[in-house]
MDAnalysis code that builds the backbone (N, CA, C; Angstrom):
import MDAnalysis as mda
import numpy as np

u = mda.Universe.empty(366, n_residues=122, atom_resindex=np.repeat(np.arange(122), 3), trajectory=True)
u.add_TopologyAttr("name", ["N", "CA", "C"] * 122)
u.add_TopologyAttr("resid", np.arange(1, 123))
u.add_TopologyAttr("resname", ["UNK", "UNK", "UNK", "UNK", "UNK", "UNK", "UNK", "UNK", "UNK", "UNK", "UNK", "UNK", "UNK", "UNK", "UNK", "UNK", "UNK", "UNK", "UNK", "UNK", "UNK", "UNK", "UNK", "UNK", "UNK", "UNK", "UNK", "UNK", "UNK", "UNK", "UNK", "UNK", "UNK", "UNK", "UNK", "UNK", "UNK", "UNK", "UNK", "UNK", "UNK", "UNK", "UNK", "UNK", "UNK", "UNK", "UNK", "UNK", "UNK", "UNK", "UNK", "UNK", "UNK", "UNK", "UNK", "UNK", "UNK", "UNK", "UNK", "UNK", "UNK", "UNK", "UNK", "UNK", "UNK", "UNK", "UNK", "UNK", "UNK", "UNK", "UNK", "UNK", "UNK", "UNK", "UNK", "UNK", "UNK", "UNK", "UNK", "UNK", "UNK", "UNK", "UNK", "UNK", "UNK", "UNK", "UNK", "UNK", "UNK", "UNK", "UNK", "UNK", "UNK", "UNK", "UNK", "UNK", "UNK", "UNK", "UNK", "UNK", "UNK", "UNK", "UNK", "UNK", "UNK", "UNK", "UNK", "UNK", "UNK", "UNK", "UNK", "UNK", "UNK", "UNK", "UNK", "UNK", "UNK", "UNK", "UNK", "UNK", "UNK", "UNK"])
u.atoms.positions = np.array([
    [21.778, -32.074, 58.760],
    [23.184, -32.414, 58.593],
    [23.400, -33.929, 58.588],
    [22.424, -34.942, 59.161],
    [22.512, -36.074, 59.320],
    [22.525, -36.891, 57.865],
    [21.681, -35.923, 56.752],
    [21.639, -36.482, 55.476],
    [22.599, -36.593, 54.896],
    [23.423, -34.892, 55.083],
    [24.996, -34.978, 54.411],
    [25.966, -35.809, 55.299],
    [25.772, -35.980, 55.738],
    [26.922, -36.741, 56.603],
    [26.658, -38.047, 56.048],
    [25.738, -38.727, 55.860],
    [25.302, -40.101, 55.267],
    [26.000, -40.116, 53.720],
    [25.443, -38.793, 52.814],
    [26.142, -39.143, 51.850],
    [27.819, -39.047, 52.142],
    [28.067, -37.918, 52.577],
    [29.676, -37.936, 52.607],
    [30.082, -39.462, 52.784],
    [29.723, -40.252, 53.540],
    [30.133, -41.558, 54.192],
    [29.810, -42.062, 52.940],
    [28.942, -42.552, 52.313],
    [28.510, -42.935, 50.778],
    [29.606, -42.059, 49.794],
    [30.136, -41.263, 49.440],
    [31.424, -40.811, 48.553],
    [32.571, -42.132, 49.297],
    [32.723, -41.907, 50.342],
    [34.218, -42.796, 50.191],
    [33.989, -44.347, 50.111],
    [32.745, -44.459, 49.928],
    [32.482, -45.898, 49.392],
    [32.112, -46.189, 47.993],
    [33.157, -46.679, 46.979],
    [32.872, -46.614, 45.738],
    [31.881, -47.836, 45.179],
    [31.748, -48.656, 45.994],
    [30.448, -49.557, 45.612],
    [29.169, -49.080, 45.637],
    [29.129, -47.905, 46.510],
    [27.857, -47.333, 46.631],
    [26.799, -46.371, 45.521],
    [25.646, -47.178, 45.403],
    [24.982, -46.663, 44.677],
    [24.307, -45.533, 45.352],
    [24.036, -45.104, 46.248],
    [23.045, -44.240, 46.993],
    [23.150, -42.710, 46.666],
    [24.611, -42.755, 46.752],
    [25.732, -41.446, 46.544],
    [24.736, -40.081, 46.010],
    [24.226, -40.550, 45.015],
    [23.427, -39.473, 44.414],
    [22.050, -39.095, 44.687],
    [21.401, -39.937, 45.541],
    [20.083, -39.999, 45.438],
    [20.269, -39.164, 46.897],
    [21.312, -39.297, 47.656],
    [21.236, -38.800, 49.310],
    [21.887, -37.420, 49.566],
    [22.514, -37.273, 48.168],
    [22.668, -35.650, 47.723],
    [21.751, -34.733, 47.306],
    [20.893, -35.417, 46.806],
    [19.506, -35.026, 46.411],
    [18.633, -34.424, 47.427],
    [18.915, -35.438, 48.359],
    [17.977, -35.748, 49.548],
    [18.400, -34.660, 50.756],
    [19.226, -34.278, 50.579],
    [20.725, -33.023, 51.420],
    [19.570, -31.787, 50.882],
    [20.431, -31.986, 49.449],
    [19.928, -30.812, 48.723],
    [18.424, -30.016, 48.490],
    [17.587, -31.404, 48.682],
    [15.937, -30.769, 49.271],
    [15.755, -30.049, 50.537],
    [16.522, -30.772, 51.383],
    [16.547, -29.948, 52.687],
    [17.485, -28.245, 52.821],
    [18.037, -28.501, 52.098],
    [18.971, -26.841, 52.113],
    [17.556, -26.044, 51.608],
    [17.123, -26.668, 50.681],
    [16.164, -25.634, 49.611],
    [14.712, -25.367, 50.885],
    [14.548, -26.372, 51.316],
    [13.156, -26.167, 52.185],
    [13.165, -25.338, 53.238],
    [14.726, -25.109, 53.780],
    [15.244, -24.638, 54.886],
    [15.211, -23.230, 54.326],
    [15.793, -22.761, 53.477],
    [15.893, -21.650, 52.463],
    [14.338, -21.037, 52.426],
    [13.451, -21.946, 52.123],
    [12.119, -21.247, 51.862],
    [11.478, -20.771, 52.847],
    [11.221, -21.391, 54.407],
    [11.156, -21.152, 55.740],
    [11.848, -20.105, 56.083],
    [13.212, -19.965, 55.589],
    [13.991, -18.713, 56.111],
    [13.117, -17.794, 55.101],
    [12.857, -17.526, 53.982],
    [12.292, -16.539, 53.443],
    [10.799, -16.229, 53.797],
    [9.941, -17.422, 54.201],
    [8.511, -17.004, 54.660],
    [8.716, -16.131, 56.051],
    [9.920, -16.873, 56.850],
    [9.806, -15.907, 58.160],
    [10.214, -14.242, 57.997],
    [11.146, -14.264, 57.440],
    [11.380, -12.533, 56.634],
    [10.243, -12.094, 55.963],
    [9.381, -12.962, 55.090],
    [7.951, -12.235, 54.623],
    [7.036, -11.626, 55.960],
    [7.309, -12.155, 56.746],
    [6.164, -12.796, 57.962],
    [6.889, -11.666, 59.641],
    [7.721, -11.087, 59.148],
    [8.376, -10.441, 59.765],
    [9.069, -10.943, 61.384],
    [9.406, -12.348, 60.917],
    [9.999, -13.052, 62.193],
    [11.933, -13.263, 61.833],
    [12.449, -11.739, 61.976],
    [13.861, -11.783, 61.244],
    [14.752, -13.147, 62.191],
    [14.452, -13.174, 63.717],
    [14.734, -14.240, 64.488],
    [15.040, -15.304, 64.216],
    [13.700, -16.136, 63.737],
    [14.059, -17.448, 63.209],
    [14.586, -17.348, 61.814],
    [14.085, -16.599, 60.655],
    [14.821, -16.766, 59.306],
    [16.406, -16.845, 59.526],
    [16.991, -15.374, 60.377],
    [18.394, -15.911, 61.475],
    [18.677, -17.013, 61.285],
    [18.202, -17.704, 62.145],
    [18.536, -19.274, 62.579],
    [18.145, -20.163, 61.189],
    [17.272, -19.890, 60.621],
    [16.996, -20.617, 59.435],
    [18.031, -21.012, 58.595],
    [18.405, -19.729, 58.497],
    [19.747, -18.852, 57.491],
    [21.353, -19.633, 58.122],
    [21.277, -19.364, 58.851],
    [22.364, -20.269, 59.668],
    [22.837, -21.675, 59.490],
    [21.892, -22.437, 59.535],
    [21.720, -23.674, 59.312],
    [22.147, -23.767, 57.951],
    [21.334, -23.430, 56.877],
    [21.823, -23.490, 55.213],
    [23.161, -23.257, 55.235],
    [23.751, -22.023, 55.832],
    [25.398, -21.695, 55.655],
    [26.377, -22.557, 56.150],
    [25.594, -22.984, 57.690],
    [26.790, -24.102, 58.051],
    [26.537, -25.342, 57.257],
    [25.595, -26.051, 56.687],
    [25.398, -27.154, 56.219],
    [25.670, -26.863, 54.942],
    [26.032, -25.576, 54.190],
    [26.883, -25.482, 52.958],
    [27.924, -25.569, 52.587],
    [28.550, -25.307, 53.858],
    [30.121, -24.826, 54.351],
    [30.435, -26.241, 54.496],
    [29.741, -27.365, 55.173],
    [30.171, -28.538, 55.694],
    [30.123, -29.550, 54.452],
    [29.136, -29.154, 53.518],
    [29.403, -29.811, 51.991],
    [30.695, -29.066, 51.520],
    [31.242, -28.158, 51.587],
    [32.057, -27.579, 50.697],
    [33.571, -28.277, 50.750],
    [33.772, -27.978, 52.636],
    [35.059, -28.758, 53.132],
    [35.139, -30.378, 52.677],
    [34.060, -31.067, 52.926],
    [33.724, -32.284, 52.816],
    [34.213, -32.677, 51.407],
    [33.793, -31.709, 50.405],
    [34.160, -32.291, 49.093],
    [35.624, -31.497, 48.971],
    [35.928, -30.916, 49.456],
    [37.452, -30.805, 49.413],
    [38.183, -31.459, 49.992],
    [38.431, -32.133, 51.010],
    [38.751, -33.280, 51.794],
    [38.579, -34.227, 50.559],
    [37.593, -34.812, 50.156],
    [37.320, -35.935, 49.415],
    [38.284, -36.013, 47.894],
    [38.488, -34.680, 47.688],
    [39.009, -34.595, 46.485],
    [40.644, -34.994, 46.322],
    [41.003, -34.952, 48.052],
    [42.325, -35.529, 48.507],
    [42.456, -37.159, 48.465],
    [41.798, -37.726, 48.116],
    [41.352, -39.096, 47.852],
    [42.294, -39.482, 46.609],
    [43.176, -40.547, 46.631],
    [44.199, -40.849, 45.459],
    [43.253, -41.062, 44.400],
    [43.784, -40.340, 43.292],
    [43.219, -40.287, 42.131],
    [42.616, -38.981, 41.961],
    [42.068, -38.229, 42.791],
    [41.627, -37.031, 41.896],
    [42.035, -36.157, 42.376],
    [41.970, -34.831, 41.928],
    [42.841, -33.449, 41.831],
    [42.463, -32.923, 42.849],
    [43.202, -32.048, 43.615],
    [42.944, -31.536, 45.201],
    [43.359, -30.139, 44.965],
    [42.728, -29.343, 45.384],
    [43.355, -27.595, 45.238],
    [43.603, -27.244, 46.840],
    [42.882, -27.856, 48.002],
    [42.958, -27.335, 48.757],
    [43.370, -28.711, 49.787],
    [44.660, -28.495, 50.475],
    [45.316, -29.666, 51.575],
    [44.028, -29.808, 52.923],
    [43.984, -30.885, 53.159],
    [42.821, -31.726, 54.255],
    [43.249, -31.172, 55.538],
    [44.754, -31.190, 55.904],
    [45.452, -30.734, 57.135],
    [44.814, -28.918, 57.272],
    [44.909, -28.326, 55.989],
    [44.304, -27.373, 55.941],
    [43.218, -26.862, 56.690],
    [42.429, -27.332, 55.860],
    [40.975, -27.705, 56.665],
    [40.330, -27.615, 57.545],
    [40.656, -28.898, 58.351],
    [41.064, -29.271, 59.521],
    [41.890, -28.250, 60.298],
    [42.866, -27.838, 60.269],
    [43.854, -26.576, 61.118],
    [42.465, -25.327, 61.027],
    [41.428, -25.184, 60.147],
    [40.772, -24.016, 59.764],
    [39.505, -23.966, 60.974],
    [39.202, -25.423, 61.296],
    [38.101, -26.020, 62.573],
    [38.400, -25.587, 63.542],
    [39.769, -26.606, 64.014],
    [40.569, -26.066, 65.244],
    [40.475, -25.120, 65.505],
    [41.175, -23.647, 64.831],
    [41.250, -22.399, 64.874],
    [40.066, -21.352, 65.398],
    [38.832, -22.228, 64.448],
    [37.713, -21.573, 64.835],
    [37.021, -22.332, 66.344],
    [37.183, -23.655, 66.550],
    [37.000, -24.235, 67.509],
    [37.042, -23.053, 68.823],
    [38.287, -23.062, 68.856],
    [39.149, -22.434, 69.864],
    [38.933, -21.342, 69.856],
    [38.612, -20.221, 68.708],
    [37.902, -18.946, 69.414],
    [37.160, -18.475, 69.659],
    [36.198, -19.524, 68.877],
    [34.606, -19.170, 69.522],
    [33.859, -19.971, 70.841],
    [34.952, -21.159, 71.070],
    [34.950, -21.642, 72.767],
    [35.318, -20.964, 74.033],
    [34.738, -20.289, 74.364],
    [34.563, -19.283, 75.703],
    [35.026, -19.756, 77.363],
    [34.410, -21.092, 76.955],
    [34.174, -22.073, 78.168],
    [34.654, -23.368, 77.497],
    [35.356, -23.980, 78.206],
    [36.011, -24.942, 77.789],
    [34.723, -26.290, 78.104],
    [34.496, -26.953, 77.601],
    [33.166, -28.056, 77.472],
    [34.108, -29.075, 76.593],
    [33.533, -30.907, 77.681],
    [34.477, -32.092, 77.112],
    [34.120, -32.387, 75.671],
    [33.066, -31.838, 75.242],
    [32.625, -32.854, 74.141],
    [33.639, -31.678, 72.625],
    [33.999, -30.416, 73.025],
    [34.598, -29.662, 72.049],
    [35.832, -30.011, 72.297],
    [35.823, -30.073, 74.073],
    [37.621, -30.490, 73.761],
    [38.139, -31.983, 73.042],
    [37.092, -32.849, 72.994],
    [37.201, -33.819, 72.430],
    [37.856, -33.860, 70.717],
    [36.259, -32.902, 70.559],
    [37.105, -32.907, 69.098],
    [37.444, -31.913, 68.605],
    [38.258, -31.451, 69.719],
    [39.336, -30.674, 68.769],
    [40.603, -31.368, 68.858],
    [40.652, -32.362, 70.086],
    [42.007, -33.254, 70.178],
    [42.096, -34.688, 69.246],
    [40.270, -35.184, 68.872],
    [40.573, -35.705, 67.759],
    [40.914, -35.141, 66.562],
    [40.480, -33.917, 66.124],
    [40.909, -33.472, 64.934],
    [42.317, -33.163, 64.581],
    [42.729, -32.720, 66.003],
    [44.797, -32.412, 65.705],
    [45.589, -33.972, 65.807],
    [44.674, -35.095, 66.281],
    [45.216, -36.536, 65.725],
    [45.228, -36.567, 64.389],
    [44.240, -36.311, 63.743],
    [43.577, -36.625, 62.749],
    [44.542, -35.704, 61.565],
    [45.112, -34.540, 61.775],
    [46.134, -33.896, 61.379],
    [46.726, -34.127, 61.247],
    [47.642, -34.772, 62.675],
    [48.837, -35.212, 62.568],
    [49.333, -36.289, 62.210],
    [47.986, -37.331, 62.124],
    [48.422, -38.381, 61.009],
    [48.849, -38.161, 59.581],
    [47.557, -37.213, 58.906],
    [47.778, -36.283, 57.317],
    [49.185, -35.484, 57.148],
    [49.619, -35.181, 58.393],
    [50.983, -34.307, 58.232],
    [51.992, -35.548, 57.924],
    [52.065, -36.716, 58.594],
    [53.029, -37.889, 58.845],
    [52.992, -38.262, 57.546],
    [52.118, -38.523, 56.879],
    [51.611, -39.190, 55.404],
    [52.485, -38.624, 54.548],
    [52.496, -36.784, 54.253],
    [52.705, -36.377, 53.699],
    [54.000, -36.103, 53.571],
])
């Protein structure tokens, strides 16, 4: 996730040349992760392919929002609102938190800042 997160940060910088090469670099890792999840299902370890499998979905999911967010960027076409989004984290934040822990409550109170600035804007 550390790769996509690098490029995401590289999209909102339009001087940046990297943009593509660190999508690339994302995108090798989904695929390698993918192949590991399938040797462990050959290999009859359904456990880790699990967890394998996991990883690809959330780090697909986190490209997906990411470029929808981004697409809220003046100038290009947006289908889906950022506040959105964001309200969609929270939501899940909060029901799959059992036990309340500082570093979730953190950001879930940065993210409803982070909202409520996008709501003010708008």
């Amino acid at each position: 996730m550390d790769r996509l997160e690098r490029a995401i940060f590289d999209s909102c910088d339009e001087d940046c040349k990297a943009t593509p090469s660190r999508y690339a670099i994302w995108g090798e890792d989904i695929r390698s992760l993918s192949i590991a999840a399938k040797e462990a299902m050959k290999n009859g370890n359904i456990e880790q392919a699990e967890k394998l499998m996991n990883q690809v979905i959330n780090s697909m999911g986190a490209f997906i929002d990411a470029q929808l967010i981004l697409s809220n960027l003046p100038g290009n076409i947006s289908f889906v609102k950022s506040k959105d989004i964001i309200k969609s984290y929270i939501t899940s934040l909060l029901e799959n938190n059992e036990a309340s822990d500082p570093e979730t409550d953190y950001l879930i109170d940065s993210m409803k800042e982070i909202m409520n600035s996008i709501e003010k804007s708008d």
